[in-house]
C-alpha positions as CSV (number, residue, x, y, z in Angstrom):
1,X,-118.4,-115.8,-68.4
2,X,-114.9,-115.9,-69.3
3,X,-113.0,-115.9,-72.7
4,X,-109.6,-116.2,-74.3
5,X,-109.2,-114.2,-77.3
6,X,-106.7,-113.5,-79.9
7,X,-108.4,-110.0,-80.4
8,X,-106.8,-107.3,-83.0
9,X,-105.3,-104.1,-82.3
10,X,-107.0,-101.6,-84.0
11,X,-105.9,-98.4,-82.1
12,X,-102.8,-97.4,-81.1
13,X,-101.5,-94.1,-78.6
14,X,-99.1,-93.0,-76.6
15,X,-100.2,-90.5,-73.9
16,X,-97.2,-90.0,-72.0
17,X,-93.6,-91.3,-72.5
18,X,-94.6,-94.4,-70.8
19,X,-98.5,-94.7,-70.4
20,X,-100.1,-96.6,-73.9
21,X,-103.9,-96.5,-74.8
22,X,-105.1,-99.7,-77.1
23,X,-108.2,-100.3,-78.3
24,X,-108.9,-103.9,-79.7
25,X,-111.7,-105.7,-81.3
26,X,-112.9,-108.5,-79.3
27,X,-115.8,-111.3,-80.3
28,X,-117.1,-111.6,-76.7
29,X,-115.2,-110.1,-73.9
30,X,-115.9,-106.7,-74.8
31,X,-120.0,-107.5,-74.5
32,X,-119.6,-109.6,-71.1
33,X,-117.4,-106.7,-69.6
34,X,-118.8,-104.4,-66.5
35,X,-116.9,-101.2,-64.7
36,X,-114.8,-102.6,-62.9
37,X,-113.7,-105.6,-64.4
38,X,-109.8,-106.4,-65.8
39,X,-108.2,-108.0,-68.5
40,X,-104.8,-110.8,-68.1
41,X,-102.8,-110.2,-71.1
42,X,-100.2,-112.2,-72.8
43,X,-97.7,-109.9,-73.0
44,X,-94.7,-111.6,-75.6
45,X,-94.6,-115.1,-76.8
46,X,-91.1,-116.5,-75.2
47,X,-88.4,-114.3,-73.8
48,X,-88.8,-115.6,-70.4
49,X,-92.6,-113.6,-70.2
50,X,-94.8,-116.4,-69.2
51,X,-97.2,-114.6,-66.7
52,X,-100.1,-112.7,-68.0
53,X,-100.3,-108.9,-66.7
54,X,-103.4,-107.9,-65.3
55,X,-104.8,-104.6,-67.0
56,X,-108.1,-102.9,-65.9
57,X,-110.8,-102.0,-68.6
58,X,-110.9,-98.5,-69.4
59,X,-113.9,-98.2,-72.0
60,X,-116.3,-100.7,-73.9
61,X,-117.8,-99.8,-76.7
62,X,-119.5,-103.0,-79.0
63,X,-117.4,-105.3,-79.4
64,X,-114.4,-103.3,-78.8
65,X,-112.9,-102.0,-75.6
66,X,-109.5,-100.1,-74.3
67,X,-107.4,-100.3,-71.7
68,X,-104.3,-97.9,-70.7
69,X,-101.3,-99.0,-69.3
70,X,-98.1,-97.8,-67.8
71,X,-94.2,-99.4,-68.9
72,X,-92.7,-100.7,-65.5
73,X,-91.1,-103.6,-66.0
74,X,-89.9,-106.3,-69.0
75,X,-94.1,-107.8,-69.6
76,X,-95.4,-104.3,-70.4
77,X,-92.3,-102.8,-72.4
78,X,-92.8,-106.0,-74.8
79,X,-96.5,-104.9,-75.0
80,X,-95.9,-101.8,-75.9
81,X,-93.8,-102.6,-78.8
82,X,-97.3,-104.4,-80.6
83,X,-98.3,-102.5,-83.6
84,X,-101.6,-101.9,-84.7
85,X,-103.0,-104.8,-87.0
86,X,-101.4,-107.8,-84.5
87,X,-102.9,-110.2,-82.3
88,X,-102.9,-109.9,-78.6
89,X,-104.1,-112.6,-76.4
90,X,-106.5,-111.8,-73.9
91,X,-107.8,-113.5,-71.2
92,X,-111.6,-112.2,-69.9
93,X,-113.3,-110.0,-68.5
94,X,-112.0,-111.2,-64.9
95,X,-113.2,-110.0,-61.3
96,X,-116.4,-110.8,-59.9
97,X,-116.7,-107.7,-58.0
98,X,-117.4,-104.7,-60.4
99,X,-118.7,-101.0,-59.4
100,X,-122.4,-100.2,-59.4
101,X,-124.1,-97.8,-61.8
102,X,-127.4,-98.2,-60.9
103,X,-129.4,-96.5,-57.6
104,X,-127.4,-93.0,-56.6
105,X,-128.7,-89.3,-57.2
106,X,-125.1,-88.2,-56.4
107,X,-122.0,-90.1,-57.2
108,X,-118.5,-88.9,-56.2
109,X,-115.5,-90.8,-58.5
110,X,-111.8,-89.9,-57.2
111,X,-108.9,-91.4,-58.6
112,X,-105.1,-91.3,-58.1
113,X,-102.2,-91.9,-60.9
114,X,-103.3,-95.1,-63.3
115,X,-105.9,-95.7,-61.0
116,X,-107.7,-93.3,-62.8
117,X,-108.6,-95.7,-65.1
118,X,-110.4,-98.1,-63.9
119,X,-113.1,-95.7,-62.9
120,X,-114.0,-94.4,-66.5
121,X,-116.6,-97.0,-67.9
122,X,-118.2,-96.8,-64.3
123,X,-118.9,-93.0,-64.8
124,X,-119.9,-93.6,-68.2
125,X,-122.7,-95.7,-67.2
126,X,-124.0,-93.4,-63.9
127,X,-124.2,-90.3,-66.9
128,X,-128.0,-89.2,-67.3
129,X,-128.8,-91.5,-64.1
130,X,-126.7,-89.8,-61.6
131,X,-125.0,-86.2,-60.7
132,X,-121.0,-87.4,-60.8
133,X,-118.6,-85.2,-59.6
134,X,-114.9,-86.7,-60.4
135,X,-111.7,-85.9,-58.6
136,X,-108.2,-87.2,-60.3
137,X,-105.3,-86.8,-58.9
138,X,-102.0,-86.9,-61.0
139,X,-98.2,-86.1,-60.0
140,X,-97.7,-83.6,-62.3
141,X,-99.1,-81.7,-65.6
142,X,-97.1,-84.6,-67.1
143,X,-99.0,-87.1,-66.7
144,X,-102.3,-85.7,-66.3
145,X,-104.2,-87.9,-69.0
146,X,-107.6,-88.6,-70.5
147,X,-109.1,-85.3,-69.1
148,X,-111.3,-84.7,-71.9
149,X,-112.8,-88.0,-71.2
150,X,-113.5,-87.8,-68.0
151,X,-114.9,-84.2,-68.5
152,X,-117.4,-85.8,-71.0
153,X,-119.2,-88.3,-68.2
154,X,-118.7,-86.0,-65.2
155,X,-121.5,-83.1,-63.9
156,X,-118.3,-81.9,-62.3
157,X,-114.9,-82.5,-62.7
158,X,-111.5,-81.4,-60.8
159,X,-108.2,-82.3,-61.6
160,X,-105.2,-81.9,-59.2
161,X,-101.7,-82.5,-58.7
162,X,-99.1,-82.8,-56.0
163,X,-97.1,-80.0,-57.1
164,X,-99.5,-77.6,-59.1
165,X,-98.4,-77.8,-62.2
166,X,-101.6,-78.2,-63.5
167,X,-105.3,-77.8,-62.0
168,X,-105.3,-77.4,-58.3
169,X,-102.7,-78.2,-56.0
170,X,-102.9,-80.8,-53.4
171,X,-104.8,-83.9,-53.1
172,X,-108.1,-85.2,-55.1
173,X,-109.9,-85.9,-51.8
174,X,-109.2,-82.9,-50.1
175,X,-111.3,-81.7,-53.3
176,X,-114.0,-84.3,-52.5
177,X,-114.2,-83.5,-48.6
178,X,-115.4,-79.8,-49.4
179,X,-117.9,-80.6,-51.8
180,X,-121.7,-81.5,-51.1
181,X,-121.6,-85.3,-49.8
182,X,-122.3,-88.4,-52.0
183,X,-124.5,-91.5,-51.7
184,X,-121.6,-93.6,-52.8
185,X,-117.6,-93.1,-53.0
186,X,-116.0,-95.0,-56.3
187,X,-112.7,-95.0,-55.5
188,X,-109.3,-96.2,-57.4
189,X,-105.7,-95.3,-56.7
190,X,-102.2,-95.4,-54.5
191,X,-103.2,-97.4,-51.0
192,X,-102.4,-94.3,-48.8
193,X,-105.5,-92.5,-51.0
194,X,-107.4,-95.4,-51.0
195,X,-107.5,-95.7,-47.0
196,X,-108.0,-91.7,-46.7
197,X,-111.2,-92.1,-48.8
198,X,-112.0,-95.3,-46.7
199,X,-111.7,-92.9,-43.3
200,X,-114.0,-90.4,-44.5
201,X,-116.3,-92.6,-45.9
202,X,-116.8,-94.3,-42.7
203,X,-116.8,-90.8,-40.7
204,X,-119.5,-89.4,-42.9
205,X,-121.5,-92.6,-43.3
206,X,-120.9,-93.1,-46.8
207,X,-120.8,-96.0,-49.3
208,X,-117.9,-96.5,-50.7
209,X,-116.8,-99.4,-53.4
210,X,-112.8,-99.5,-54.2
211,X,-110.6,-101.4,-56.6
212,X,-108.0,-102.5,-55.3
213,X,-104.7,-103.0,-57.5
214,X,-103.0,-105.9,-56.5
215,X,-100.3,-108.1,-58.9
216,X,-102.9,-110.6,-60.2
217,X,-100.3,-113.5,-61.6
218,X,-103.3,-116.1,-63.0
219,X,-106.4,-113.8,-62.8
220,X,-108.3,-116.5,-61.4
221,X,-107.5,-117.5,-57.8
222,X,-104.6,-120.1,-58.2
223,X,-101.9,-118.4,-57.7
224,X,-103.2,-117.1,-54.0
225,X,-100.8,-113.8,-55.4
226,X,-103.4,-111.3,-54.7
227,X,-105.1,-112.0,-51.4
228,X,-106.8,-109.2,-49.3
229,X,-107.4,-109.6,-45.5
230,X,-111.6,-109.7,-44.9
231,X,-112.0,-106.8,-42.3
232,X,-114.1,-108.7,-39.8
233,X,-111.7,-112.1,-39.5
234,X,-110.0,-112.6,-36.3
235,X,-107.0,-112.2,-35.5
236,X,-106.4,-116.0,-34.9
237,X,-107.3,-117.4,-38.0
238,X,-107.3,-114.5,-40.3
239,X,-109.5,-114.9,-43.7
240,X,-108.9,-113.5,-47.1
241,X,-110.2,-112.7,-50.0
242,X,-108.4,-113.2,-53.7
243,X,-108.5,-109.6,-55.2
244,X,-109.1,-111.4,-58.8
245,X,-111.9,-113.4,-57.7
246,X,-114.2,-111.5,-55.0
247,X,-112.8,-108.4,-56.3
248,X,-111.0,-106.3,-58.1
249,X,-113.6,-103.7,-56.5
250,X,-115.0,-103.9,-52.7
251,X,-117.5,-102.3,-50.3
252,X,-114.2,-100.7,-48.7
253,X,-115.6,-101.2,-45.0
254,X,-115.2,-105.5,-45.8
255,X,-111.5,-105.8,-46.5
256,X,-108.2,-104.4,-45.0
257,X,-105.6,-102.5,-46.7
């Protein structure tokens, strides 16, 4: 079930010059939410800013939850401007596809760059039911964010970056290929990551569930912005998927990308 909320900003941080952690107080979405799941949020009243921006969930706790975002455009430099004790509209929790935490002795979670984010309240969940070993890749020690709290709900935890200026150098599934092999891939990221974890999923015979980050205009399937080719359409009359509605996470063996 979905909801519309003027929730309250309660928490404000800035981790980097242009990444923002809130944390807001909901009634209800913060209780329906699952891993996985994403927030549409009404970034300025006026100005020209009439489409929500689709934000992934980053923690729940109660009735309150976070989500981290990164300034790239008009929508999400007027959200960063809201100060802590105002209102921010929120539409959800949306997507019907979420990541399972339930099942699996070992997990493996790899993320790349705000796709790291996504992935947290899944880990949170498998802690004490699973072994999870967490990969995160980053671009450099600058924006290498929300270690400690990934550190907290991993068995194992390796951070890297494409230049090595912090953690090891290289990339987060090169890290994951040496290390013993999962019963289930939970995967977020940069496409060209997302397909590399896909290949050696499917080479090693792995499960493997990714969210897919795709600009989600409505958040619920009318804008048909967000659609992701089904991998066993045919060519002739291709089929697709809305990332909002089936998704935002998939068995990464159903849908093309």
């Amino acid at each position: 079930m979905k909801y519309q909320e003027q929730t309250e900003l309660i928490e404000k941080s800035q981790l980097q010059y242009d990444i923002f952690r809130y944390k807001v107080k909901t009634q209800n979405i913060a209780k329906q939410s699952q891993p996985g799941q994403f927030l549409e949020i009404k970034v300025a009243d006026g100005n020209g800013l009439f489409l929500r921006r689709p934000i992934s969930i980053f923690n729940i706790e109660n009735d309150e939850l976070e989500f981290i975002f990164q300034v790239k455009g008009e929508g999400t430099k007027a959200l960063s401007k809201k100060q802590i004790g105002e209102k921010i509209d929120i539409l959800g929790p949306l997507g019907y596809g979420t990541f399972s935490t339930d099942g699996y002795n070992t997990v493996a979670i790899i993320g790349g760059g705000i796709g790291v984010y996504p992935l947290h309240e899944a880990a949170k969940r498998l802690k004490g039911k699973a072994k999870i070993n967490t990969y995160l890749g980053f671009r450099n020690k600058d924006y290498v964010t929300v270690e400690d709290e990934f550190r907290k709900v991993s068995d194992k935890l390796v951070i890297t970056t494409d230049d090595g200026s912090y953690g090891e150098k290289g990339f987060a599934i090169d890290f994951l290929k040496q290390d013993e092999k999962p019963d289930i891939i939970m995967a977020c990221g940069p496409l060209p990551m997302l397909r590399a974890v896909k290949q050696y999923a499917i080479e090693n015979d792995i499960k493997c569930e990714v969210s897919l980050e795709e600009r989600m205009g409505c958040g619920l399937g009318a804008c048909l912005g967000c659609a992701v080719k089904t991998a066993q359409s045919p060519k002739e009359t291709p089929e697709y998927w809305h990332v909002c509605k089936a998704g935002p996470v998939f068995e990464a063996r159903d849908v093309e990308f």
